[in-house]
C-alpha positions as CSV (number, residue, x, y, z in Angstrom):
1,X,0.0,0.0,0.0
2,X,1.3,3.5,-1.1
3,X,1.5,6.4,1.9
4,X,2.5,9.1,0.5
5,X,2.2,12.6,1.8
6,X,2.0,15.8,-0.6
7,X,2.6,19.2,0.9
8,X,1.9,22.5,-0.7
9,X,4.1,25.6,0.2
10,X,2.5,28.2,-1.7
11,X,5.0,31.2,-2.4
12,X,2.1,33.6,-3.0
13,X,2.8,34.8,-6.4
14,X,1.2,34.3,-9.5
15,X,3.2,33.2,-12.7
16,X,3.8,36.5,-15.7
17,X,4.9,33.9,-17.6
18,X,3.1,31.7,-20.7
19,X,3.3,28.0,-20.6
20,X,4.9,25.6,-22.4
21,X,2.5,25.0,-25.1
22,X,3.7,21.3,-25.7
23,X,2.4,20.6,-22.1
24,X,-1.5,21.9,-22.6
25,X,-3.0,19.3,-20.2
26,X,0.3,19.1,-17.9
27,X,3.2,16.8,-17.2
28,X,3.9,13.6,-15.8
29,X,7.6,14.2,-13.9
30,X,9.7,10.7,-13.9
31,X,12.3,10.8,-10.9
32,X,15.8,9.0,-11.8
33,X,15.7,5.3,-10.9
34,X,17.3,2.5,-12.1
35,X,14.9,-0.1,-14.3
36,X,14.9,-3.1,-11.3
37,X,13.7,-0.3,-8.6
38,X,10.1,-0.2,-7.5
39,X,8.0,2.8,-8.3
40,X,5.7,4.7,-6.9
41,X,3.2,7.1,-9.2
42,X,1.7,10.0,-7.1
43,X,-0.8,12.3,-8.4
44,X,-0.6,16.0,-7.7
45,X,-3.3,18.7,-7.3
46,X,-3.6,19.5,-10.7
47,X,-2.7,22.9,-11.5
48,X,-1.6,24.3,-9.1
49,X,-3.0,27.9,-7.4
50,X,0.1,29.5,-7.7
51,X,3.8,29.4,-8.0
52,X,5.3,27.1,-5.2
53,X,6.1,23.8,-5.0
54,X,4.9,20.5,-3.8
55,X,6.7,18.2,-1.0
56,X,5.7,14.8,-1.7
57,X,7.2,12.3,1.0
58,X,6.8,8.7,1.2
59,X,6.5,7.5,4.4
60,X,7.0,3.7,4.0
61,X,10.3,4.2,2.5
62,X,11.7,7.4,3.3
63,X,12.0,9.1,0.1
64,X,11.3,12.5,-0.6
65,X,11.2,15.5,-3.6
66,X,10.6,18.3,-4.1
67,X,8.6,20.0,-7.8
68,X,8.0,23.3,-8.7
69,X,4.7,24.2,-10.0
70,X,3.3,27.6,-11.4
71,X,-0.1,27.6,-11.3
72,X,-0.3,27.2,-14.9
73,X,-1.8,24.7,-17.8
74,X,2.0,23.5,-17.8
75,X,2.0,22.4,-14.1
76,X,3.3,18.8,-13.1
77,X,0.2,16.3,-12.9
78,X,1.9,13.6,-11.3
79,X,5.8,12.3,-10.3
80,X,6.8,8.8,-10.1
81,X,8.6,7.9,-7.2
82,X,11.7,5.3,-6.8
83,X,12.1,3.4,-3.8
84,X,14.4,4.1,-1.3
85,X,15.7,0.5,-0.7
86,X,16.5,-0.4,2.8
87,X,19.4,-1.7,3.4
């Protein structure tokens, strides 16, 4: 069973900028892993209110990252997660 945590940290500002227009419905983010390690795909709030960035934490393996977002049609949609392995 996935337990992952997503926090907002909204900076308050809104984006001046336009967004990528080869992203109209937003973007999956894939984190670095290697092809044997687990994954785990989280979904974000989707877009998000403004520029900040989301904290997403799993809390069965330890891992953690951190994406930007802008508040715009661009915004990630989800992240897949590696596994942190236990050793």
């Amino acid at each position: 069973m996935i337990n992952v945590k997503v926090t907002w940290v909204d900076s308050g500002r809104t984006a001046t900028g336009k967004s990528d227009p080869d992203y109209p419905d937003g973007m999956d983010v894939r984190l670095p892993h290697s092809r044997f390690q687990p994954t785990c795909l989280v979904t974000l709030p989707y877009p998000a209110p403004r520029i900040g960035f989301h904290v997403i934490e799993c809390e069965r393996c330890g891992y953690s990252a951190v994406v930007t977002a802008a508040g715009r049609r661009d915004d990630p949609r989800s992240v897949t997660l590696p596994c942190k392995t236990r050793r």
